[in-house]
MMTF fields as JSON, N, C-alpha, C and O atoms, coordinates in Angstrom:
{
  "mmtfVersion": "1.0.0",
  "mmtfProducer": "UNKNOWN",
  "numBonds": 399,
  "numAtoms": 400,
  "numGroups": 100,
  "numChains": 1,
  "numModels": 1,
  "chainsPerModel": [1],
  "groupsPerChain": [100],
  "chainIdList": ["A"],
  "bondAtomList": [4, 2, 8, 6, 12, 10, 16, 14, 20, 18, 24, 22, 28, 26, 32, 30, 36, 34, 40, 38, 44, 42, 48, 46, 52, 50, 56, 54, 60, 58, 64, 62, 68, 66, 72, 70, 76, 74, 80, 78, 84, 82, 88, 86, 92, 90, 96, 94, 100, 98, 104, 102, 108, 106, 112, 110, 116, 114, 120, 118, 124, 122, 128, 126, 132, 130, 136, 134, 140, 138, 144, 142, 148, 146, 152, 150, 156, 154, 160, 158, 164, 162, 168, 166, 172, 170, 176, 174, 180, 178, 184, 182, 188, 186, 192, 190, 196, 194, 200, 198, 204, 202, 208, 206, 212, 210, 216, 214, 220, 218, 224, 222, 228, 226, 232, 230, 236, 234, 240, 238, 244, 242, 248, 246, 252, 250, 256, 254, 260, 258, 264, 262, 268, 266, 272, 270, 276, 274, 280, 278, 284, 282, 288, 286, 292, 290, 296, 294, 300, 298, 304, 302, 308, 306, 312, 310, 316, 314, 320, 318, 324, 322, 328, 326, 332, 330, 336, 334, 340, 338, 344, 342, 348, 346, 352, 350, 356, 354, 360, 358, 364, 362, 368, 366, 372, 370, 376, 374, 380, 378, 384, 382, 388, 386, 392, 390, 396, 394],
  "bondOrderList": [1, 1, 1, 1, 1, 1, 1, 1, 1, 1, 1, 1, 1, 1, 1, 1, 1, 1, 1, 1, 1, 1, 1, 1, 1, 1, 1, 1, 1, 1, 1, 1, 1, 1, 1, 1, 1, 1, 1, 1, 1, 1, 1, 1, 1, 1, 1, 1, 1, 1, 1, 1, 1, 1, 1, 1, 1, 1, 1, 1, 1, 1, 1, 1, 1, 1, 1, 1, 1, 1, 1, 1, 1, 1, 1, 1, 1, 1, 1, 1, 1, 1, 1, 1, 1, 1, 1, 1, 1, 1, 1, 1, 1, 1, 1, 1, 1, 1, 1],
  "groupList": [{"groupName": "UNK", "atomNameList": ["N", "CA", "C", "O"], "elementList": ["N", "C", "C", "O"], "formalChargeList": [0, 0, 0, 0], "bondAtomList": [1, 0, 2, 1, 3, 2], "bondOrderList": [1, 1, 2], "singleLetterCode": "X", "chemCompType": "L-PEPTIDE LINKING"}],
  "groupTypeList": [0, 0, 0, 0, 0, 0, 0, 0, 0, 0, 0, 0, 0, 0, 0, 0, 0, 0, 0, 0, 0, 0, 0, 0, 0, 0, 0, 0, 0, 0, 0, 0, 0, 0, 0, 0, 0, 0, 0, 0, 0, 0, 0, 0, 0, 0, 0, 0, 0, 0, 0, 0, 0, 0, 0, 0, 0, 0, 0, 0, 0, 0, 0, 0, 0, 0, 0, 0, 0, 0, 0, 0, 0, 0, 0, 0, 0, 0, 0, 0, 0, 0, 0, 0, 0, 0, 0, 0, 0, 0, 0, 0, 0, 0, 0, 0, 0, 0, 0, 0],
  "groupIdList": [1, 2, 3, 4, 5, 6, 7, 8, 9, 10, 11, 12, 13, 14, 15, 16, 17, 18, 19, 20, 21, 22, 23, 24, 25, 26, 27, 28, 29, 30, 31, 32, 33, 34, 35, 36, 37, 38, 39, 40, 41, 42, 43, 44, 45, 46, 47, 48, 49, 50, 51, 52, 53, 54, 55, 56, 57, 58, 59, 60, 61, 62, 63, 64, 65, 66, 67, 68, 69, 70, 71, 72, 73, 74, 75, 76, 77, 78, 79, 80, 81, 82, 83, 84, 85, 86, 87, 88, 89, 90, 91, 92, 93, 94, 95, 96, 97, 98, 99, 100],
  "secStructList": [7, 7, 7, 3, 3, 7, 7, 2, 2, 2, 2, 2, 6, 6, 6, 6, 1, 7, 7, 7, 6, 6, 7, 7, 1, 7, 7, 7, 1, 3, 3, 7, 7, 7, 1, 7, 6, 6, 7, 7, 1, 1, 3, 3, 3, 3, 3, 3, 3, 3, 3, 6, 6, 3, 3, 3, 3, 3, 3, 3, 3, 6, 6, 3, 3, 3, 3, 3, 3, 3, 3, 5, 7, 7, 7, 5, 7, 1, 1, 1, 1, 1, 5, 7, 7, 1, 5, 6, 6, 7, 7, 1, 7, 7, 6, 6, 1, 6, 6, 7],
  "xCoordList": [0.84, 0.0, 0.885, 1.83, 0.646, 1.139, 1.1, 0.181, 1.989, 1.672, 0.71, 1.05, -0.655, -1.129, -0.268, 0.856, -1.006, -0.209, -1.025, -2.02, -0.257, -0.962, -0.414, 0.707, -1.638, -1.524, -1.01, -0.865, -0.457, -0.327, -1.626, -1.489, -2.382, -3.107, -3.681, -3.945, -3.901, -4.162, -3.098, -3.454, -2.072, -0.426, -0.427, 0.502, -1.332, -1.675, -2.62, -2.501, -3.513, -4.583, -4.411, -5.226, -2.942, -3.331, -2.549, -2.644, -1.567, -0.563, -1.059, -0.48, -2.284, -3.193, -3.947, -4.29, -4.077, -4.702, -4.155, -3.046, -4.583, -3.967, -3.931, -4.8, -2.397, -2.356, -1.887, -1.722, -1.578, -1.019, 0.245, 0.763, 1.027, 2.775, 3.924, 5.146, 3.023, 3.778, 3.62, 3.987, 2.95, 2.184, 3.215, 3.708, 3.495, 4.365, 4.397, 3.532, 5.419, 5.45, 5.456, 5.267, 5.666, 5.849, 4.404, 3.631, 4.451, 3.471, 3.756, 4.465, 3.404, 4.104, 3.331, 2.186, 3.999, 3.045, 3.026, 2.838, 3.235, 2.558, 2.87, 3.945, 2.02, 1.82, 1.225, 0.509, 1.315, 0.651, -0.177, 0.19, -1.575, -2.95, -2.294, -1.789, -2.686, -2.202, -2.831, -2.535, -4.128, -5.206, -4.264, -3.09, -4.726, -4.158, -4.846, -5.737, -3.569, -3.673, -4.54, -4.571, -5.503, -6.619, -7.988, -8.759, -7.924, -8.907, -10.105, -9.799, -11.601, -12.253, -12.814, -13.21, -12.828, -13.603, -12.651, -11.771, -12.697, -11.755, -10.005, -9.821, -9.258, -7.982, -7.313, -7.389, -6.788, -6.272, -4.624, -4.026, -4.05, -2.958, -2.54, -2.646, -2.057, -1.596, -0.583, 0.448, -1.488, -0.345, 0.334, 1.397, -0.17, 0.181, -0.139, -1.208, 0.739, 0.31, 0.085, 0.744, -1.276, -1.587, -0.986, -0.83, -0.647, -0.303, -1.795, -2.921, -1.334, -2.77, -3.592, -4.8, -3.22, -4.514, -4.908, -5.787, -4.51, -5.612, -4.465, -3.378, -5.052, -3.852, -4.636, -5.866, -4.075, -4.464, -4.305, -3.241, -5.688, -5.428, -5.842, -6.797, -5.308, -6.07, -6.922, -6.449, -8.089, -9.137, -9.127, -9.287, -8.803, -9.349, -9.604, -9.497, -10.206, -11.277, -11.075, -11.57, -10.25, -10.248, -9.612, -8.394, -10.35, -9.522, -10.163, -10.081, -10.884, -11.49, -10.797, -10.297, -10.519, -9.355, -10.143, -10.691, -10.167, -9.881, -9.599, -9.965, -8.942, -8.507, -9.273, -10.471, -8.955, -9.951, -9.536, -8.997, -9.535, -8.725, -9.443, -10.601, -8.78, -9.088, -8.717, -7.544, -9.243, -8.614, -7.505, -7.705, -6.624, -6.088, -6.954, -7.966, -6.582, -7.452, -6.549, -5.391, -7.519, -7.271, -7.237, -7.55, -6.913, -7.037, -5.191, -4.455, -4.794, -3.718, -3.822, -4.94, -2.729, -2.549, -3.37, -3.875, -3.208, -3.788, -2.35, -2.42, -1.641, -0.495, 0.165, 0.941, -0.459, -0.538, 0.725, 0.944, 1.83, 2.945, 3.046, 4.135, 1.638, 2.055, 0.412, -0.67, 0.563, -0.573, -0.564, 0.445, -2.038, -2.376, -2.499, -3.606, -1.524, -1.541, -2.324, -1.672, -3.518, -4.514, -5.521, -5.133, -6.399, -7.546, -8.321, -8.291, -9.149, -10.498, -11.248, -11.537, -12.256, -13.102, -12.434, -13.433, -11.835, -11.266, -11.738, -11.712, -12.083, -12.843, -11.961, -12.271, -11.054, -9.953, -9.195, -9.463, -8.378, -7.735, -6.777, -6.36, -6.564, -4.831, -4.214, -4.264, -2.931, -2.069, -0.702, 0.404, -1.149, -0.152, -0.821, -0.316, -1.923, -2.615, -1.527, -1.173, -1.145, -0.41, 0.362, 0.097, 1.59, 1.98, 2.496, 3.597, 1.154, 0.269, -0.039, -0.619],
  "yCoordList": [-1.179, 0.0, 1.241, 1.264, 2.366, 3.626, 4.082, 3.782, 4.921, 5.958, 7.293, 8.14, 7.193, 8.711, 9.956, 10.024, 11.232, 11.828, 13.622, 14.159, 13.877, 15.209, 16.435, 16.929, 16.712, 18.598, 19.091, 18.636, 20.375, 21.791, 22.187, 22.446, 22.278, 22.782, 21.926, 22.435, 20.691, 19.763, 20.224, 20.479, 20.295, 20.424, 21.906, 22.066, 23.199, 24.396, 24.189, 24.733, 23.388, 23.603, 22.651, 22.679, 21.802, 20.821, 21.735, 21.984, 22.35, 23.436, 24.94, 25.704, 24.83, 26.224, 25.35, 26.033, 24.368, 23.237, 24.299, 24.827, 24.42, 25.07, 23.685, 22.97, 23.862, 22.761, 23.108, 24.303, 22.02, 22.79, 22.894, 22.538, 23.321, 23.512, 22.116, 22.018, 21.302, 20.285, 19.648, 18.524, 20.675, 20.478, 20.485, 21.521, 19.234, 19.441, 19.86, 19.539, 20.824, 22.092, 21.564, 22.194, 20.529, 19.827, 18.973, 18.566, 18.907, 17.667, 16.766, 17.188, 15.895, 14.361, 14.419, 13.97, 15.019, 14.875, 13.843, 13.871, 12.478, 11.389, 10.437, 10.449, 9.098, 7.93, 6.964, 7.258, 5.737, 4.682, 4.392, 4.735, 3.612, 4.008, 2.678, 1.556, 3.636, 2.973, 1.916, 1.314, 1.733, 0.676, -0.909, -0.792, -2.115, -3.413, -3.099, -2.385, -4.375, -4.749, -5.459, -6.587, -4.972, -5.567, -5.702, -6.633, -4.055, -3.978, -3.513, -3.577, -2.993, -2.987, -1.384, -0.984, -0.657, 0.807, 2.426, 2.552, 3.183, 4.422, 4.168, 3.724, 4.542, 4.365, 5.763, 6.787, 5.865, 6.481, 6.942, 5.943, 7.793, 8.324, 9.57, 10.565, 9.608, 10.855, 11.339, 10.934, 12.63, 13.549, 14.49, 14.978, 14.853, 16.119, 15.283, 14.682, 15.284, 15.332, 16.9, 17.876, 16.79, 18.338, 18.428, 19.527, 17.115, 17.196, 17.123, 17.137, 17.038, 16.879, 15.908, 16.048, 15.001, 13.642, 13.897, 13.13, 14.673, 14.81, 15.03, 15.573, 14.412, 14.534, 14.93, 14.902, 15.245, 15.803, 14.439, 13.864, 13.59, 12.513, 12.779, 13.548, 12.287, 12.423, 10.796, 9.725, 11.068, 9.624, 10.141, 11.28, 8.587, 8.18, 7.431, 6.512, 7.376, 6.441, 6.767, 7.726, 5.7, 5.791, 7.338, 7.496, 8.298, 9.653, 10.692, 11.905, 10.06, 11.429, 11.787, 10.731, 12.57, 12.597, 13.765, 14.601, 13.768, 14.993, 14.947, 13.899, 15.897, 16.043, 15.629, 15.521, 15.399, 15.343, 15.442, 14.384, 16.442, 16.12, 15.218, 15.423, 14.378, 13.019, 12.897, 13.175, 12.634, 11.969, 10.641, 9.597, 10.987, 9.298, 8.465, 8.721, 7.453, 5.833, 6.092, 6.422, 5.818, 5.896, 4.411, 4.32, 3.159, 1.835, 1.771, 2.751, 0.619, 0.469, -0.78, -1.193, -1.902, -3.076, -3.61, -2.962, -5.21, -5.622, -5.441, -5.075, -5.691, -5.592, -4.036, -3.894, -2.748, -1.596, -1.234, -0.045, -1.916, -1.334, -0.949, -0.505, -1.02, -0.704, 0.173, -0.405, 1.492, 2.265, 2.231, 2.081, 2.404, 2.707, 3.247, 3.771, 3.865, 5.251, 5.13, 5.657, 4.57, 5.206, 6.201, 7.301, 6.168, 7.611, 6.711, 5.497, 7.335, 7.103, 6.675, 7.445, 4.982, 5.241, 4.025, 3.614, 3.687, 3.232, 1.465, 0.882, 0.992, -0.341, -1.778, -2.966, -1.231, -2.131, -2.92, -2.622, -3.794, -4.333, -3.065, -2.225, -3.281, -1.871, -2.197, -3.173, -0.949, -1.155, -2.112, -2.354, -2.498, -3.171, -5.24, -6.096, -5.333, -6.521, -7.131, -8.306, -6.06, -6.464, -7.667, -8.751, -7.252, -8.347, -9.604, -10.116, -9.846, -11.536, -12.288, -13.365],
  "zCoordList": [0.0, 0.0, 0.0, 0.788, -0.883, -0.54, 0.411, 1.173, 0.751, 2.191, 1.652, 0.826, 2.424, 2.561, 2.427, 2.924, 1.528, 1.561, 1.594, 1.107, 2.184, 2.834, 1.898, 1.783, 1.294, 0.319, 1.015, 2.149, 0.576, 1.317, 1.872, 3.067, 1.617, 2.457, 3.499, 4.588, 3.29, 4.519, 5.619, 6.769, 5.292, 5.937, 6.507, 7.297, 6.296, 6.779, 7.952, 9.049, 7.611, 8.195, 9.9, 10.822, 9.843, 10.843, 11.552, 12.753, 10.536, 11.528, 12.496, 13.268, 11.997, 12.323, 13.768, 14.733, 13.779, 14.885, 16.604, 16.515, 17.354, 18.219, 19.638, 20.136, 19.861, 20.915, 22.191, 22.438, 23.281, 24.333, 24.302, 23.243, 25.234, 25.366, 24.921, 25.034, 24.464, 24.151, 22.726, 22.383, 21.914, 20.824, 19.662, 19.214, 19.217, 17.907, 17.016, 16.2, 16.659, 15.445, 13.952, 12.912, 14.105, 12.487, 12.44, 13.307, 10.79, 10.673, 9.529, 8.615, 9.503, 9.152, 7.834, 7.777, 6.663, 5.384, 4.794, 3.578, 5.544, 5.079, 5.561, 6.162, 5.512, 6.598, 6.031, 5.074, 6.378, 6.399, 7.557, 8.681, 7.298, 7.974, 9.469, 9.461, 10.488, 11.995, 12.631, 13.663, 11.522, 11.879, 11.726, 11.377, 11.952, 11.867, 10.296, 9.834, 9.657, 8.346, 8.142, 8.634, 7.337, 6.324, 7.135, 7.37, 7.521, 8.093, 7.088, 5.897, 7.426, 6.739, 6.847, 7.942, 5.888, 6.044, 6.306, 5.455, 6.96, 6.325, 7.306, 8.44, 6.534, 7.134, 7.896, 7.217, 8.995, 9.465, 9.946, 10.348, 9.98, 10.617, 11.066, 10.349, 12.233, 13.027, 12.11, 11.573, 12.167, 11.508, 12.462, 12.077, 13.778, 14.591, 16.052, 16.158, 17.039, 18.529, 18.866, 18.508, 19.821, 19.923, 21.48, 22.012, 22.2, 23.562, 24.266, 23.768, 25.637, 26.461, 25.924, 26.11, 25.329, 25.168, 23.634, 23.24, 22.836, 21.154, 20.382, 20.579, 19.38, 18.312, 16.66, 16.702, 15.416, 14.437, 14.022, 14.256, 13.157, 12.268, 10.999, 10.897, 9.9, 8.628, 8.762, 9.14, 8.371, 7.634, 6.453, 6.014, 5.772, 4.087, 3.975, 4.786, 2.645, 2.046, 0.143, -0.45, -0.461, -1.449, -2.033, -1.952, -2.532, -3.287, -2.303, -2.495, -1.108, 0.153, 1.3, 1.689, 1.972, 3.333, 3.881, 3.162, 5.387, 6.01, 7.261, 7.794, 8.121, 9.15, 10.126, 9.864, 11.058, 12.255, 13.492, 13.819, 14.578, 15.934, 17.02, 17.383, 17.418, 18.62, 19.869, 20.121, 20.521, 22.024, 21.743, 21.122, 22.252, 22.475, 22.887, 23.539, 22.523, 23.128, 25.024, 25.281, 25.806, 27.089, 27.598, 28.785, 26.942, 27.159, 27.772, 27.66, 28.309, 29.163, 29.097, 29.407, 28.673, 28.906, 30.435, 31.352, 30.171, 31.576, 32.865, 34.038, 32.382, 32.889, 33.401, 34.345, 32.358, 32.564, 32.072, 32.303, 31.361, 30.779, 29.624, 29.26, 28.456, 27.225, 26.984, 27.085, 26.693, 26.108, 24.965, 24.276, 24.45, 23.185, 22.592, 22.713, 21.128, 21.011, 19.506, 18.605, 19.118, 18.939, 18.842, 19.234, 18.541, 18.787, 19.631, 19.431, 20.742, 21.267, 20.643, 19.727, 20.615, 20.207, 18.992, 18.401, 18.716, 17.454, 17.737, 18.821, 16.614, 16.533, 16.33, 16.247, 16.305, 16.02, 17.418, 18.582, 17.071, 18.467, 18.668, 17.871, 20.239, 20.638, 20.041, 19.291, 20.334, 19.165, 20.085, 19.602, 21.401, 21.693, 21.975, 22.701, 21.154, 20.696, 19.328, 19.237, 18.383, 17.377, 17.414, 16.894, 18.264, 18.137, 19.068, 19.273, 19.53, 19.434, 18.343, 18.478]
}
């Protein structure tokens, strides 16, 4: 699969995103979708941590994209040593299920 890839202006607009003091100044003009492989329906990737729990993701779907800001997934191993750095809300297994 290609990596997603973020216009200039997608790439303005995540930068205009206002975050807190820990909010990263760059943004990642392009990615491969953070979901597990061969999943089913729109694909996602962080383009911006805004800090404080939300981050800037692009969703696509075929030739459609747009930004969207999220909560992190607030899930925590059973064990409590590996978080999920996901979005909130996301339908998929964690991202520390992988690799099992």
């Amino acid at each position: 699969m290609e990596p997603a890839r973020l216009g200039t202006a997608m790439v303005a607009v995540a930068l205009e995103v206002e975050g807190g003091p820990d909010a990263e100044r760059e943004v990642e003009g392009e990615g491969f979708c953070n979901l597990l492989h061969g999943h089913r329906g729109s694909h996602y990737t962080m383009v911006r941590e805004l800090g404080e729990g939300h981050a800037v993701w692009m969703q696509w779907r075929r030739n459609l994209a747009r930004l969207l800001v999220m909560r992190d997934c607030e899930e925590k191993s059973a064990n409590g040593g590996d978080i999920c750095y996901l979005f909130l809300g996301h339908r998929e297994p964690h991202s520390w299920d992988w690799a099992r």
